[in-house]
Structure formats: C-alpha cells, structure tokens
NUMAR-757968 format. One line per 10 residues: for each residue x, y, z of C-alpha. Coordinates in Angstrom, 2 decimals, padded with zeros to 5 digits. Layout:
BEGIN
X/Y/Z; ...
***
This chain:
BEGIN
-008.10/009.32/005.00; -007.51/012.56/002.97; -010.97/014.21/003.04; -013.20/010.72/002.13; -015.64/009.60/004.46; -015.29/005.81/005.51; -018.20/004.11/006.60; -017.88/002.43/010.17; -017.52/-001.29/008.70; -014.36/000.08/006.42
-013.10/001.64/009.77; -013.51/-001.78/011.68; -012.02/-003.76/008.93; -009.13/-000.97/008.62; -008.12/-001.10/012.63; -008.42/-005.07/012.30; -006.12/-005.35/009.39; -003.74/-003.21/012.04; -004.19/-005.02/014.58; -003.36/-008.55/012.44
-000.54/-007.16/011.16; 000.96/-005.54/013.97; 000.27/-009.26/015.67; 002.21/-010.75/012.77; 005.14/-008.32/013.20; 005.45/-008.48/017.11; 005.79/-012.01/017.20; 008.18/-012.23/013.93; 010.47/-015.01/014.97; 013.84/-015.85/013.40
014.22/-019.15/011.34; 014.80/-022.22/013.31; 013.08/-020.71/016.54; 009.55/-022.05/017.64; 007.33/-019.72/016.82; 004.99/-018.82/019.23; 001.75/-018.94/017.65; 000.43/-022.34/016.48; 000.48/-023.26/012.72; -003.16/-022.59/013.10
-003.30/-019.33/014.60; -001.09/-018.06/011.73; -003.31/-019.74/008.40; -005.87/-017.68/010.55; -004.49/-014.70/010.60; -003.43/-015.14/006.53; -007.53/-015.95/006.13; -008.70/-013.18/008.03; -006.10/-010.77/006.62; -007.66/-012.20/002.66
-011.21/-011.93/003.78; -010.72/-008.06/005.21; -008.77/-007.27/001.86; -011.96/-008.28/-000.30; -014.21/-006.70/001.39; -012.48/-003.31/001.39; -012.28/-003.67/-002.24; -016.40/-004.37/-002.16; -017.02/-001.50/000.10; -014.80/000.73/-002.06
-016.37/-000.57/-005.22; -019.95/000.36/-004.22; -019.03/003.68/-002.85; -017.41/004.39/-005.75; -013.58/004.37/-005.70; -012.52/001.44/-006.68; -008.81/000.63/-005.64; -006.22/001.54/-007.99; -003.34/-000.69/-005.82; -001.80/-003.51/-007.70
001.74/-004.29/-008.57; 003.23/-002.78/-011.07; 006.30/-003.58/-013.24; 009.02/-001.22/-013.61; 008.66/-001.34/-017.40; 004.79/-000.91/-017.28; 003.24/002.17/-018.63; 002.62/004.82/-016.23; -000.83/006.83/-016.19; 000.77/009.88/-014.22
003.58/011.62/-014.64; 005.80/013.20/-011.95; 007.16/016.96/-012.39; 009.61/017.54/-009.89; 009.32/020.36/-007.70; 013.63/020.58/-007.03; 014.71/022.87/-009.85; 018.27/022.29/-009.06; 018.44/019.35/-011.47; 017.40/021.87/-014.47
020.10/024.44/-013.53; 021.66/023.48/-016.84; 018.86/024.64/-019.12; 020.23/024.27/-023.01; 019.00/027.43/-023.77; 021.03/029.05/-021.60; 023.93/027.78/-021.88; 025.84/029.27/-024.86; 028.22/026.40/-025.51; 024.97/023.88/-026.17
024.16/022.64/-029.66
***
C-alpha cells in the first residue's frame, strides 16, 4: 500500500478481486477437460472482476490518484527514466580509457 491510506470499500473491493482471481487460477483447467465451474459462474466472475476494476479507478479518481496502469508499447515514449544503480556496466568509462577516441 506504500504509505496511502485506502478507504474500507477500496480494501473490500481489493481482497474480492483476490479472492476472484485466486478462484479463477485454482480451478484453471486444461483444454478439452470439463471445467468445473458452469459457463455462468465464469461470465460472472469476468463481470464482477470489470465492475471492481471501475470502481477502483472511481475511488482513486476522487481521492486523488488517478491510476497511471495501462499498456504500454515498447516503442511508446517513456515519462521516467531508469538510472541503474549496478555500476559494473560503466566500468569502461571513455574518459578513462586512454585508447578511446
């Protein structure tokens, strides 16, 4: 949660997308086997799982921080950039290195 407070309905709707998804992923089922939750159950679980994402995205709208998760495309602009914190990939500095032109 890094440091934000959550109000109890983003909790609830947090632990239930959890709980759907964990229900989706324990009863996975390999193609060509039944599956055993009804056709019904599952365009349930897909409405549900829609519903809870828009409302998160209400809640976090109004308490101001809007969601910055979307796709992205590799060859999309990026608004950050990363500085990496392993200096042995600049071990061969040009400036150092008397042989560089």
């Amino acid at each position: 949660m890094s440091g934000k407070e959550y109000s109890k309905e983003e909790q609830i709707l947090q632990m239930m997308r959890k709980v759907l998804t964990d229900v989706a992923k324990d009863t996975y089922t390999k193609p060509g086997l039944k599956h055993p939750l009804s056709e019904e159950t599952i365009i349930s679980i897909r409405d549900c799982l829609g519903l809870i994402s828009t409302r998160e995205k209400e809640l976090a709208e109004e308490a101001g921080r809007p969601s910055k998760k979307r796709p992205r495309y590799i060859d999309e602009p990026q608004d950050s950039v990363v500085i990496p914190l392993d200096m042995t990939g600049l071990k061969k500095n040009k400036s150092s290195d008397p042989d560089a032109k």
